[in-house]
HTML snippet that shows the backbone in 3Dmol.js (N, CA, C, O; Angstrom):
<script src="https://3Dmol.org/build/3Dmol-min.js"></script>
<div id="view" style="width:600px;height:400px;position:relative"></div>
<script>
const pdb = `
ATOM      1  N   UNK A   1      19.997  27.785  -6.167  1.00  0.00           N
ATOM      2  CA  UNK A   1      20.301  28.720  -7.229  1.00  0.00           C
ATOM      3  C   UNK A   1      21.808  28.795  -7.461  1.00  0.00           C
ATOM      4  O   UNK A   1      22.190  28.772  -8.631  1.00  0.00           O
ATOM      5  N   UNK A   2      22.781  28.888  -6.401  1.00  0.00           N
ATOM      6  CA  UNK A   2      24.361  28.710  -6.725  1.00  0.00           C
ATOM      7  C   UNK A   2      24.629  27.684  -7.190  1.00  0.00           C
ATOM      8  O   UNK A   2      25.839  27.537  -7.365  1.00  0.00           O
ATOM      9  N   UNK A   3      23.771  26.554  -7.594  1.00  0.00           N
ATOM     10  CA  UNK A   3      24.074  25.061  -7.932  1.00  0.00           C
ATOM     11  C   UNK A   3      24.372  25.524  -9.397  1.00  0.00           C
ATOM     12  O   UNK A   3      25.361  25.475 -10.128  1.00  0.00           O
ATOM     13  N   UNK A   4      22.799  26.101  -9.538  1.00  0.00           N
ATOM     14  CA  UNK A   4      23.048  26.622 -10.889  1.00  0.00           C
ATOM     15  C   UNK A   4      23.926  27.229 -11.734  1.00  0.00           C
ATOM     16  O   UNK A   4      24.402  27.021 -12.850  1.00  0.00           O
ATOM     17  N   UNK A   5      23.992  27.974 -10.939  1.00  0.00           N
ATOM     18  CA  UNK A   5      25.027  29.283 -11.557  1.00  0.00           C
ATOM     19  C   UNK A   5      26.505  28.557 -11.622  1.00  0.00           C
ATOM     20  O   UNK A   5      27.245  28.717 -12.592  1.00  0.00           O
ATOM     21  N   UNK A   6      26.874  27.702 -10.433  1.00  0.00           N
ATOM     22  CA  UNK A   6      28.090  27.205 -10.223  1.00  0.00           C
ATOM     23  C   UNK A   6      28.175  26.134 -11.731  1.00  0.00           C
ATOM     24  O   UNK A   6      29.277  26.007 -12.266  1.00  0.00           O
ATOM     25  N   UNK A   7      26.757  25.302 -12.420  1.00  0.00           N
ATOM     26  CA  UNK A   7      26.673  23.983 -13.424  1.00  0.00           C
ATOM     27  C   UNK A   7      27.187  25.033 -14.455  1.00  0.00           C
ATOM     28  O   UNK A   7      28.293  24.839 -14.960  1.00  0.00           O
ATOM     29  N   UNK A   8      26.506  26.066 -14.781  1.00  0.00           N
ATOM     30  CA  UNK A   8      26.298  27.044 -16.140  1.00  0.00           C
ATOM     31  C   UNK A   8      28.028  27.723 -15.993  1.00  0.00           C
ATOM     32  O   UNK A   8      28.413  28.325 -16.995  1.00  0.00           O
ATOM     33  N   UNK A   9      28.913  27.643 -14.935  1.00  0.00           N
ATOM     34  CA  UNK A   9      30.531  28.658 -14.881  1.00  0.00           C
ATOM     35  C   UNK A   9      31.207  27.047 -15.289  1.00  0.00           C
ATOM     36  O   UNK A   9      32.136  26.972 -16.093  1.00  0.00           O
ATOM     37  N   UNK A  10      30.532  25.629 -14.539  1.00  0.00           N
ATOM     38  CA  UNK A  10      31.876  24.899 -14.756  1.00  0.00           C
ATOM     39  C   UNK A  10      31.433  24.564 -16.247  1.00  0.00           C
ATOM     40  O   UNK A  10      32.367  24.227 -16.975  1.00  0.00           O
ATOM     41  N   UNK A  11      30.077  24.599 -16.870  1.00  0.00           N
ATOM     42  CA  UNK A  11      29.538  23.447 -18.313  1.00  0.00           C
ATOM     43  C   UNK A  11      29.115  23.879 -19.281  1.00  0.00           C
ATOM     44  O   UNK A  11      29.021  23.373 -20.399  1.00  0.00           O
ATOM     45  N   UNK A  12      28.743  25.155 -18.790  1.00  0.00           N
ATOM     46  CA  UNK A  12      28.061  25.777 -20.266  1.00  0.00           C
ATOM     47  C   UNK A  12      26.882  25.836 -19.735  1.00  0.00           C
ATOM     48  O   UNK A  12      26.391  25.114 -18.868  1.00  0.00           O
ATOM     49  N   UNK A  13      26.270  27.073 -20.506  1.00  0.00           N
ATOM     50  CA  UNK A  13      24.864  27.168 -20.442  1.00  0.00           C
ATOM     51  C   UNK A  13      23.533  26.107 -21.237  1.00  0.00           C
ATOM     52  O   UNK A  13      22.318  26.064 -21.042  1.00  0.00           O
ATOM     53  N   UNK A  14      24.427  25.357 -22.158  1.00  0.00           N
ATOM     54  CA  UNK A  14      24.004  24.620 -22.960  1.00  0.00           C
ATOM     55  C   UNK A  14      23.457  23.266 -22.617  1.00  0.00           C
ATOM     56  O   UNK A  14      22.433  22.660 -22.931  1.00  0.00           O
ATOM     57  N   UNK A  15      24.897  22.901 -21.574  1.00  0.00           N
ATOM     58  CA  UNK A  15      24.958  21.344 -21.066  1.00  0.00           C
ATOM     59  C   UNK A  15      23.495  21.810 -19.834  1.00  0.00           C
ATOM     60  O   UNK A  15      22.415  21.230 -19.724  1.00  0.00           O
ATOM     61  N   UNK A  16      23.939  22.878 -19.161  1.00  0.00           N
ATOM     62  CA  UNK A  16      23.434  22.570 -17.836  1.00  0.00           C
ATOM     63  C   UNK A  16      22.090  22.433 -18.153  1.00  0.00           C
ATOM     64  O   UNK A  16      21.396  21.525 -17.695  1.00  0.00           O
ATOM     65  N   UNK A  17      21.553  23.573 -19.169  1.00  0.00           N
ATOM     66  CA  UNK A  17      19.673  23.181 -19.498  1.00  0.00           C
ATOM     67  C   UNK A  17      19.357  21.706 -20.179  1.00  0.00           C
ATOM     68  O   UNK A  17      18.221  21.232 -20.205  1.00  0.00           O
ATOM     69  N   UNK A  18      20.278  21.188 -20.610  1.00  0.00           N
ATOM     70  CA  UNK A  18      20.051  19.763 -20.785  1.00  0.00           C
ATOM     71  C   UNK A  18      20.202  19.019 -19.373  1.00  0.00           C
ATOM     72  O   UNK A  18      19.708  17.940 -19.702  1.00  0.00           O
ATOM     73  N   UNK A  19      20.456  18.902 -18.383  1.00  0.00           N
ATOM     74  CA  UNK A  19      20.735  18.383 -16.980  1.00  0.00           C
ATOM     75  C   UNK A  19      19.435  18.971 -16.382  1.00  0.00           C
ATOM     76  O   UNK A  19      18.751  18.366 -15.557  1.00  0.00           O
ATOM     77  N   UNK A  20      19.157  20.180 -16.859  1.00  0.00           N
ATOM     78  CA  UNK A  20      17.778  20.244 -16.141  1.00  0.00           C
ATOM     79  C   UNK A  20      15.893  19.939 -16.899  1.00  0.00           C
ATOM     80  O   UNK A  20      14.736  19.867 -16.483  1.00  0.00           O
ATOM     81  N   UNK A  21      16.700  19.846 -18.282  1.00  0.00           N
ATOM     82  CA  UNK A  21      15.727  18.761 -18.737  1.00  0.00           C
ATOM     83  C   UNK A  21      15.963  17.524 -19.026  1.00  0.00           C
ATOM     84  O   UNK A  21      15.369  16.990 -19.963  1.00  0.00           O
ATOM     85  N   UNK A  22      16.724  16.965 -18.392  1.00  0.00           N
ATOM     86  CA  UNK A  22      16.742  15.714 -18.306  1.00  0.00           C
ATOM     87  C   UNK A  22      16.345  15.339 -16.603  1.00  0.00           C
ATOM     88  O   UNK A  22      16.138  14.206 -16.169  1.00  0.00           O
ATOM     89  N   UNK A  23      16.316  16.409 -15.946  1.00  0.00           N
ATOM     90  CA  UNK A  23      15.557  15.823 -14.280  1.00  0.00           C
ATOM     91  C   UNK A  23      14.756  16.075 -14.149  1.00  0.00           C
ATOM     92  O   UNK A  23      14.244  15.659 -13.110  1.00  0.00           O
ATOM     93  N   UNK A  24      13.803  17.084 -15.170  1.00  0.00           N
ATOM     94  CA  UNK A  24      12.267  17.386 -15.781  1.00  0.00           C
ATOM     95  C   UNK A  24      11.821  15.890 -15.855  1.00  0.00           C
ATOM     96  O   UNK A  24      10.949  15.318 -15.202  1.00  0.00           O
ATOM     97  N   UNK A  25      12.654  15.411 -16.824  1.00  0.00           N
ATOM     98  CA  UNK A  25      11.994  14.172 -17.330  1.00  0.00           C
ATOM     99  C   UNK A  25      11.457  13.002 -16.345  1.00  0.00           C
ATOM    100  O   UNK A  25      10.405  12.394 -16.147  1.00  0.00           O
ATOM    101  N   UNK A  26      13.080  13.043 -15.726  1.00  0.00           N
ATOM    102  CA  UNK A  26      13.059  12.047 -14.712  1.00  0.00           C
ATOM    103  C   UNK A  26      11.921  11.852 -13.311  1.00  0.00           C
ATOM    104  O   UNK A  26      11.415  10.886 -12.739  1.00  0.00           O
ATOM    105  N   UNK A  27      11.865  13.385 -13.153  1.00  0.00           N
ATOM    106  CA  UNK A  27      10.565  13.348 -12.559  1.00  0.00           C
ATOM    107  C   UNK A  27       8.983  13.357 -12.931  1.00  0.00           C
ATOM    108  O   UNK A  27       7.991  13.214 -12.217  1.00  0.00           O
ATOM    109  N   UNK A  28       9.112  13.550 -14.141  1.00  0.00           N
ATOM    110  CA  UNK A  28       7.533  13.546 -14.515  1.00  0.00           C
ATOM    111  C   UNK A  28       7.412  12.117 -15.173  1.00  0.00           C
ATOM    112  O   UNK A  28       6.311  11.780 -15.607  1.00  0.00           O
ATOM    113  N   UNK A  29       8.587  11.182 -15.278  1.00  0.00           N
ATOM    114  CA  UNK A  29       8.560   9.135 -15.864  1.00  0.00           C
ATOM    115  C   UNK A  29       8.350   9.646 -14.332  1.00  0.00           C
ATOM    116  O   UNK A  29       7.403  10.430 -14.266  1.00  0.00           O
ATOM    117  N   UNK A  30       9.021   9.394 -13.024  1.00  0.00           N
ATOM    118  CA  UNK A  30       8.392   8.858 -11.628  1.00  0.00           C
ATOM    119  C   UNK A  30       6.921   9.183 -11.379  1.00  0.00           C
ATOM    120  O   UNK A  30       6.310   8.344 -10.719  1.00  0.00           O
ATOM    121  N   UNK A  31       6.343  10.107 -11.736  1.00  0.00           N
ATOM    122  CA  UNK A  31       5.173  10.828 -11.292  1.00  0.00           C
ATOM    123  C   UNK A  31       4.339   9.731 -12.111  1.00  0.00           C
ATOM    124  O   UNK A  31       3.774   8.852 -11.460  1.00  0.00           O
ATOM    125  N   UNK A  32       4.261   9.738 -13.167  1.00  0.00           N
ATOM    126  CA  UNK A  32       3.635   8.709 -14.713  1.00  0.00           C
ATOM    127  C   UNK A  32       3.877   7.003 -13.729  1.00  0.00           C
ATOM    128  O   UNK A  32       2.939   6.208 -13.784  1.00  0.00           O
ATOM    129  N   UNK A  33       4.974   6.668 -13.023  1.00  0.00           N
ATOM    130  CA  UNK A  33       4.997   5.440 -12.669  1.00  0.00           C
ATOM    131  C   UNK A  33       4.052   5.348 -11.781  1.00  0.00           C
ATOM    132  O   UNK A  33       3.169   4.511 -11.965  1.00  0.00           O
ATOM    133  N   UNK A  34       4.023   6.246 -10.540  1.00  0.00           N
ATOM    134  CA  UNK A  34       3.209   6.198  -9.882  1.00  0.00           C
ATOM    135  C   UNK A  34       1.550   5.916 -10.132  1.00  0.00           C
ATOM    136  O   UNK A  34       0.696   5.318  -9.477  1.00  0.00           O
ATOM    137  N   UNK A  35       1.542   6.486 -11.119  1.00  0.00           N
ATOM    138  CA  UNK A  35      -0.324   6.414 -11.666  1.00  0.00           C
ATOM    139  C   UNK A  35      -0.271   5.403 -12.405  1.00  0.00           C
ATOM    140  O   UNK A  35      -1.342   4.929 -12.785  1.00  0.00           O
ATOM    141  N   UNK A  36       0.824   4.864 -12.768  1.00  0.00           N
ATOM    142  CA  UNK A  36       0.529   3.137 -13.206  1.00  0.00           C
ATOM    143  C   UNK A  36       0.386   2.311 -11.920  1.00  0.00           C
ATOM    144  O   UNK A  36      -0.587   1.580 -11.741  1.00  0.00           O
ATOM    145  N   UNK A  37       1.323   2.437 -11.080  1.00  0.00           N
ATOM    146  CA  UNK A  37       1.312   1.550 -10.338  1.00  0.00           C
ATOM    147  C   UNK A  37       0.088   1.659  -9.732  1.00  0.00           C
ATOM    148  O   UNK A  37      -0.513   0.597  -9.573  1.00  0.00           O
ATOM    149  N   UNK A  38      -0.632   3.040  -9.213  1.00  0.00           N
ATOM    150  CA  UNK A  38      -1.902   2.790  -8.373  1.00  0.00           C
ATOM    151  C   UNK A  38      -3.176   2.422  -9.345  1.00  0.00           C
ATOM    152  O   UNK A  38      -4.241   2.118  -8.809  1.00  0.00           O
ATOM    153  N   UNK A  39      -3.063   2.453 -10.776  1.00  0.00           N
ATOM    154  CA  UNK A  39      -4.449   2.325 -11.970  1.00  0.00           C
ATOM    155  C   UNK A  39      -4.089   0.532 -11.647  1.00  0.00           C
ATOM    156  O   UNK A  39      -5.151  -0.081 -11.538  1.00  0.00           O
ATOM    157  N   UNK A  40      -2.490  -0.642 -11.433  1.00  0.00           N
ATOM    158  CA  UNK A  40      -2.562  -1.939 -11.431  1.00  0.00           C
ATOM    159  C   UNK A  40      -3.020  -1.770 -10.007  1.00  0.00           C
ATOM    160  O   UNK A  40      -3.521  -2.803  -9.564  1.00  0.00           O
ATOM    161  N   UNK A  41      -2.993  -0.879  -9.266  1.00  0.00           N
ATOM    162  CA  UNK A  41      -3.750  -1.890  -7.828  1.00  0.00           C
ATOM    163  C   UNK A  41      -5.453  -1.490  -8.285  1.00  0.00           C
ATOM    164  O   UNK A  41      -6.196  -2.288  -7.714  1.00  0.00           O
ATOM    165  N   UNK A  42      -5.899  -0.921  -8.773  1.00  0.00           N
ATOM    166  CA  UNK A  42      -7.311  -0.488  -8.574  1.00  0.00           C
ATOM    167  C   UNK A  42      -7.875  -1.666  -9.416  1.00  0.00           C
ATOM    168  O   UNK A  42      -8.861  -2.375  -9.211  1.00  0.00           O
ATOM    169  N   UNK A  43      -6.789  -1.668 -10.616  1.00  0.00           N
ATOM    170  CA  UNK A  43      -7.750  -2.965 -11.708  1.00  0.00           C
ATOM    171  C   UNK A  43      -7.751  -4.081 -11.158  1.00  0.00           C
ATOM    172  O   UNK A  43      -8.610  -4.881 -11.529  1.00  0.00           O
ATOM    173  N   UNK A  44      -6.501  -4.597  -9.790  1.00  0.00           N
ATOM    174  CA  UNK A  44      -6.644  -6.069  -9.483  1.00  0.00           C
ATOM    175  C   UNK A  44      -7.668  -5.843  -8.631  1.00  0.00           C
ATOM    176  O   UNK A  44      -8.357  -6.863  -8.635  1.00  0.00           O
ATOM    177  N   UNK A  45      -8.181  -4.929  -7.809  1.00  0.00           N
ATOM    178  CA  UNK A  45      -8.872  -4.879  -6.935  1.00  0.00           C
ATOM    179  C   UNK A  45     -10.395  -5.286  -7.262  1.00  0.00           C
ATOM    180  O   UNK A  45     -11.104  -6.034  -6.589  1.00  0.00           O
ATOM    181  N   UNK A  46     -10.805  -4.477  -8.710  1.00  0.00           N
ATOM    182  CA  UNK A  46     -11.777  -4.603  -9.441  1.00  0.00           C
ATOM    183  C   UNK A  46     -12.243  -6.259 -10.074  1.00  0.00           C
ATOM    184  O   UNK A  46     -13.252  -6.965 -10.078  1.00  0.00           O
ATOM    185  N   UNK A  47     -10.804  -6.333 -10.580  1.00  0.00           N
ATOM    186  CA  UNK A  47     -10.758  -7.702 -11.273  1.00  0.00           C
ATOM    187  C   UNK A  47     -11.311  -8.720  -9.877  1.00  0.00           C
ATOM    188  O   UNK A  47     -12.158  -9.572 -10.146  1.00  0.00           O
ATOM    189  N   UNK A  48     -11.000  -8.649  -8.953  1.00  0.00           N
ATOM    190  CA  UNK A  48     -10.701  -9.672  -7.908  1.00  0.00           C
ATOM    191  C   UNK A  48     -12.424  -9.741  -7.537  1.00  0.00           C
ATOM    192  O   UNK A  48     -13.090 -10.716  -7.189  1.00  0.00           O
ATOM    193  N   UNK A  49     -12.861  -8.255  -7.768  1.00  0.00           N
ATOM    194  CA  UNK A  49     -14.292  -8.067  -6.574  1.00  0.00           C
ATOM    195  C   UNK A  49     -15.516  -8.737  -8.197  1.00  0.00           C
ATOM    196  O   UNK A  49     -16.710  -9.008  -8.062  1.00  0.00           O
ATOM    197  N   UNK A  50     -14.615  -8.852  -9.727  1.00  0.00           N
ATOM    198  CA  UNK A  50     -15.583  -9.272 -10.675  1.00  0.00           C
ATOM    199  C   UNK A  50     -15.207 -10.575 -10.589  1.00  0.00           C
ATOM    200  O   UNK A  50     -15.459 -10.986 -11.722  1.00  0.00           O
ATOM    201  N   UNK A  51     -14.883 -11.243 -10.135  1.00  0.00           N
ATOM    202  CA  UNK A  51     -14.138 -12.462 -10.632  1.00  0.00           C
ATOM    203  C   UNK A  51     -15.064 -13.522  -9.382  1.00  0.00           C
ATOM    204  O   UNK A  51     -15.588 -14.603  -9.650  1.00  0.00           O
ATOM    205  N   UNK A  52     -15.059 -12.770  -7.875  1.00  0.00           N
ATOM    206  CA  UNK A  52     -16.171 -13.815  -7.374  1.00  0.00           C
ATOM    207  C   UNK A  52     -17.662 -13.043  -7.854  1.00  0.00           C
ATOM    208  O   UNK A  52     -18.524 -13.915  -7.753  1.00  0.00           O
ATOM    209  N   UNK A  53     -18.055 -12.237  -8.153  1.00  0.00           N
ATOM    210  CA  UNK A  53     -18.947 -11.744  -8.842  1.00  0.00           C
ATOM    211  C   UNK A  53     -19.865 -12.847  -9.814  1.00  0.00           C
ATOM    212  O   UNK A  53     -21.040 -13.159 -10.008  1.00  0.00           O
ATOM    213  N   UNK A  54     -18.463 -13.209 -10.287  1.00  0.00           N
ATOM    214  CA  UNK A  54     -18.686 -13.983 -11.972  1.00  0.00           C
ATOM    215  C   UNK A  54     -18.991 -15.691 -11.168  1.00  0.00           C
ATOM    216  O   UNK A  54     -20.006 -16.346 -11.405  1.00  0.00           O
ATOM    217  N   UNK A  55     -18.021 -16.090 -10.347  1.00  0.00           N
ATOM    218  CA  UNK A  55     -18.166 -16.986  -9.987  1.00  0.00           C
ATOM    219  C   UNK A  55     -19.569 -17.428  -9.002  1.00  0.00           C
ATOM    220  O   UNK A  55     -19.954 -18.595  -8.924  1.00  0.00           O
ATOM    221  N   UNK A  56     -20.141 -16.443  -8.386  1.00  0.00           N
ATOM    222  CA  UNK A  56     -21.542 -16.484  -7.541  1.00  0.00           C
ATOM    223  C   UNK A  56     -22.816 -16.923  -9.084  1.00  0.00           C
ATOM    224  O   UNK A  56     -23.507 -17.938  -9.168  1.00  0.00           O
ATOM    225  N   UNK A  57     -22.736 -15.674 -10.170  1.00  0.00           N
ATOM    226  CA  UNK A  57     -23.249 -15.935 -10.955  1.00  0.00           C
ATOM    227  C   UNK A  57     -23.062 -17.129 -11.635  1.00  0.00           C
ATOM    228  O   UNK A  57     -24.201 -17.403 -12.014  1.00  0.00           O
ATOM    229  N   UNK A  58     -22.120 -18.242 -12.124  1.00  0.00           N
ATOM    230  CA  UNK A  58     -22.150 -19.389 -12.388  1.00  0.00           C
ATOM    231  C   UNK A  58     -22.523 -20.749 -11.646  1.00  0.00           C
ATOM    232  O   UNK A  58     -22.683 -21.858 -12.157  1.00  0.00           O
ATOM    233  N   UNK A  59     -22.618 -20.379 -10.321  1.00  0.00           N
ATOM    234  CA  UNK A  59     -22.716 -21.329  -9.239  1.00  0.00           C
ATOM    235  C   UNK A  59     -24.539 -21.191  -9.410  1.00  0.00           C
ATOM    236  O   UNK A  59     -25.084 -22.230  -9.040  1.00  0.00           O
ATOM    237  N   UNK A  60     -25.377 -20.266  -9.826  1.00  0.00           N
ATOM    238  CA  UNK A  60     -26.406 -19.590  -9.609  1.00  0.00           C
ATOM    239  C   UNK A  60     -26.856 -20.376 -10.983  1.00  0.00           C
ATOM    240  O   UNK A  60     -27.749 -21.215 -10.858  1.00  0.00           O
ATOM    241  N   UNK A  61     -26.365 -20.183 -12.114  1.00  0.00           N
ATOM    242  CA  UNK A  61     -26.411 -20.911 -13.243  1.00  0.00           C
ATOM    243  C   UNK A  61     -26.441 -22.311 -13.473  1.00  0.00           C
ATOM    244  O   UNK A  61     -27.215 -22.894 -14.232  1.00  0.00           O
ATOM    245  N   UNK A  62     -25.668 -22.747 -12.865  1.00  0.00           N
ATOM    246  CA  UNK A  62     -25.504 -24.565 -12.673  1.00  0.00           C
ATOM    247  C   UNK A  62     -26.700 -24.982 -11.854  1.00  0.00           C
ATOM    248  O   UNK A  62     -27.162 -26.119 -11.960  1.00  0.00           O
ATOM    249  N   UNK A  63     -27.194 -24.103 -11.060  1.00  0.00           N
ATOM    250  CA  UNK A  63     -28.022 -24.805  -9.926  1.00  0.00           C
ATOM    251  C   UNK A  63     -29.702 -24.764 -10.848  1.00  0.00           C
ATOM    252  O   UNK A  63     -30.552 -25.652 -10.796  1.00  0.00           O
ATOM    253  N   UNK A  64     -29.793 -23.411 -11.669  1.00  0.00           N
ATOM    254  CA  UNK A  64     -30.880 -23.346 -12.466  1.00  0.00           C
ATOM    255  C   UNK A  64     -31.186 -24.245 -13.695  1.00  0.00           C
ATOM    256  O   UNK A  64     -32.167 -24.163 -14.434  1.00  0.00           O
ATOM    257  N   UNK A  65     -30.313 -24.982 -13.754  1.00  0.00           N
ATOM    258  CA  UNK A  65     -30.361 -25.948 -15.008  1.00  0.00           C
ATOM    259  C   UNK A  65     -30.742 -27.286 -14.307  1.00  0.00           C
ATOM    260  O   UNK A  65     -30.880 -28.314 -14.970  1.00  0.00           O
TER     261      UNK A  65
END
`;
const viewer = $3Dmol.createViewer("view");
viewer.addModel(pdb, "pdb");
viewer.setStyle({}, {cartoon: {color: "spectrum"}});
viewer.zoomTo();
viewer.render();
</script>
């Protein structure tokens, strides 16, 4: 709280609520990265478990012809 008070005596009350929405931001883009990064591990995971999936089913296909 003295951080505060100390940003708003040296900058203005103006600057400093821009400094604190701009580390609003910054933390809710990190939070947003995070749920990208774990939605690309879930889809390779998915992709990976359809992909021999797909490949059992074609091997299954070739043999029925």
């Amino acid at each position: 709280m003295l951080t505060i008070v100390a940003l708003v005596a040296y900058a203005g009350y103006a600057e400093t609520m821009r400094l604190i929405q701009y580390m609003d931001l910054q933390i809710r883009y990190a939070g947003i990265r995070v749920q990208m990064k774990w939605m690309g591990w879930k889809l390779k995971r998915q992709l990976v478990k359809d992909t021999t999936s797909f490949d059992k089913f074609l091997k299954e296909y070739k043999d029925g012809e």
